[in-house]
N, C-alpha and C positions, 0 to 999 in steps of 0.2 A: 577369415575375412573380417574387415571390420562394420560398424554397421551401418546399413543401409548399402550395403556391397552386395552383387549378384553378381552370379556365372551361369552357362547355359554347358548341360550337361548333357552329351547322346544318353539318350533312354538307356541304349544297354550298357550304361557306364553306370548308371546310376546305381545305387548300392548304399543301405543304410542298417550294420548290422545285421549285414547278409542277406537283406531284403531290397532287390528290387524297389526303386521309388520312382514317380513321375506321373503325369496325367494323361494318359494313354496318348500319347501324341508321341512325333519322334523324338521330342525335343521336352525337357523338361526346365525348370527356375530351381536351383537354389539358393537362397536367399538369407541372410542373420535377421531381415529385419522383413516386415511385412512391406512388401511392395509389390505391385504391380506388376505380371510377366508378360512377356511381349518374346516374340522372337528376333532371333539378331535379324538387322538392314543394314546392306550398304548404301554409303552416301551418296545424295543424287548430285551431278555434276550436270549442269546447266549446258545446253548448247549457247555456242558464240550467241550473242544481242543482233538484231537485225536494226535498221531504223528505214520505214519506209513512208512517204512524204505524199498524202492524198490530194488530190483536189478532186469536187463536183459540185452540184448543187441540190438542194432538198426544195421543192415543189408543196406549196399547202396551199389545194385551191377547194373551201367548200363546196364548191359544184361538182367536182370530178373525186375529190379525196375526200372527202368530209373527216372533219374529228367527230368521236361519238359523245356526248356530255352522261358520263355516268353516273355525277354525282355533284350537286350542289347543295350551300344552304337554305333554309327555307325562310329564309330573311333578307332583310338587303344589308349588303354590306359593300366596301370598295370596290370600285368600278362598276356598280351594279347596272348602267346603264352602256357597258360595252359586250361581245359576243365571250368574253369569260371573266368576270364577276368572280371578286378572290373568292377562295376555297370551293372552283369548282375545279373536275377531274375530269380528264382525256385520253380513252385511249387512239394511237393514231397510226395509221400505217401510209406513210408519205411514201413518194417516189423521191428517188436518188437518179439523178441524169448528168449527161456530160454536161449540156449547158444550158443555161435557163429559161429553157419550154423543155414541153416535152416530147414534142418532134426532136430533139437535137441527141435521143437517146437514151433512153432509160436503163441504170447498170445495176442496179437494185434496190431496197426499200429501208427506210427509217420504221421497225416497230417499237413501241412502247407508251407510256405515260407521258404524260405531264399537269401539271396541277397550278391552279395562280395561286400565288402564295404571298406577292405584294399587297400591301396595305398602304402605303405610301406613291411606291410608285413602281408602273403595273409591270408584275415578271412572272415567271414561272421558276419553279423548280421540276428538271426535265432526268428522266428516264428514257434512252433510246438504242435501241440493240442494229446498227448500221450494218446491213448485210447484204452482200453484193451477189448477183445471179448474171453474171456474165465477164470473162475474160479472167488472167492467170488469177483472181481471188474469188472466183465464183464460189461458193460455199463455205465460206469465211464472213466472219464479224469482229466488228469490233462494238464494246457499252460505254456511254457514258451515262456518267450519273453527277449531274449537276445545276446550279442557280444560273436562268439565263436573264439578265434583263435585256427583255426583248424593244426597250425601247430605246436602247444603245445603238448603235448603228455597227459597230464592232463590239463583241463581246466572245468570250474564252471559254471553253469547257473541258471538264476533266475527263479526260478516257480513264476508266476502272477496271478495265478484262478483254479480252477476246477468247478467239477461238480456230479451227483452223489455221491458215497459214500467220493469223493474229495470234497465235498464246499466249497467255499471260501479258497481253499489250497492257501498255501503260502510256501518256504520253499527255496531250493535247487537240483541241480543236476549236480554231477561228474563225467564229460566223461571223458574215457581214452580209446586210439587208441588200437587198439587188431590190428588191419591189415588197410595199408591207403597205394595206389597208385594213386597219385596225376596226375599221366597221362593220368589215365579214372575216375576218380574219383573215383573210389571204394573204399570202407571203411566198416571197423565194428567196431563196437565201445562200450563197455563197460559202461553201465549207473548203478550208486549207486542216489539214490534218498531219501530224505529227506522230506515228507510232514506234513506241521502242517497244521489241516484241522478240521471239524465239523463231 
């Protein structure tokens, strides 16, 4: 072999000067050069790509949903006079509904973070794992993980994973403000979604 060359040998083929060689496994490494043993894998072949196209809406009413404030600074800094004041942190678990109350159906919840992270001008950077508890995705999520500025009226986020009938989603999603009062924070907010997924 040349070096840095490996083969995988059955145990009982193995034979070094009449001696049995291997690491008591069924499977042993030989190898010219020091490397690393692993046993053989075959290749993973992906199933066909799916692309499937969401709409609902996300619900943040501090009376009924509250955000929790876990963490701020003990100074003042940007926007210090509105309800998140940069570098404070949230976590939040919103309702997900077909349309904008919540009489019109709740299909399951936004959990995660978010944190203000504007200094100029006011946004979040958002963490949210969108998991549905009703109809063919009940027990399925998809995550994003991305910069919202929330004072856009349309603004875009990056899907980074799912789960369930989501694997490995990847894609996009399109909020737009249906109702936002930046006084208490309240908002509803209009989600169009995008997943390419397995």
């Amino acid at each position: 072999m040349k070096n840095n060359e490996y083969m995988f040998v059955p145990k009982s083929e193995q034979k070094s000067n009449g001696r049995k060689i291997g690491f008591g496994t069924d499977f042993g490494c030989l190898h010219s050069h020091t490397l690393p043993c692993y046993s053989q894998s075959n290749p993973y072949v992906p199933p066909a790509e799916k692309v499937t196209q969401l709409h609902f809406f996300t619900i943040r009413s501090v009376a009924k949903t509250p955000a929790v404030l876990v963490a701020h600074p003990n100074f003042t800094t940007a926007f210090n006079n509105t309800p998140i004041p940069f570098g404070s942190v949230f976590p939040t678990d919103d309702p997900l509904t077909v349309g904008p109350n919540l009489t019109s159906g709740v299909i399951g919840n936004a959990q995660g973070l978010w944190a203000s992270t504007g200094q100029d001008v006011l946004s979040l950077v958002v963490y949210w794992d969108f998991g549905f508890t009703q109809g063919k995705f009940n027990g399925s999520s998809f995550s994003v993980f991305s910069r919202e500025p929330i004072t856009q009226t349309e603004r875009e986020l990056a899907v980074v994973g799912g789960r369930g009938k989501f694997r490995m989603a990847k894609g996009f999603a399109k909020l737009k403000t249906y109702f936002a009062d930046f006084s208490t924070a309240d908002a509803i907010v209009e989600c169009n979604v995008t997943l390419i997924h397995y």
